[in-house]
C-alpha positions, 0 to 999 in steps of 0.5 A: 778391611780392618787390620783385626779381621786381616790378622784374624783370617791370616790365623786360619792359614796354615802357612801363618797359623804358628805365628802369634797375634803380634807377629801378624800384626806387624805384618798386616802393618807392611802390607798393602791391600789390593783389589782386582776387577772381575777378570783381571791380571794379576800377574803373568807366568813369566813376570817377575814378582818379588811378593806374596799374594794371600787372597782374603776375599773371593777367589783367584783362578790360576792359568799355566801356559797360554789361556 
């Protein structure tokens, strides 16, 4: 996905809408895009994840506890 249209999506979040077009930009810039297979983990409840995922395509579904 081109960096324009990441920045433009991260716009429409609430959590990132106060921040400015450059800003963003240099946030785009230190991220790094990944993709998931239909069903695959991310990430289990008792790892330990110092990140932040925003989703920008698709949907993700959140377990707690055993599946």
């Amino acid at each position: 996905m081109a960096n324009s249209r990441k920045i433009e999506l991260l716009q429409e979040t609430d959590l990132l809408s106060c921040f400015d077009e450059s800003t963003l930009s240099k946030l785009v810039e230190h991220c790094r895009e990944i993709s998931l297979a239909p069903k695959e983990v991310l990430f289990n409840e008792d790892d330990l994840e110092n990140a932040m995922y925003l989703i920008l395509e698709g949907e993700l579904e959140v377990f707690k506890g055993p599946k």
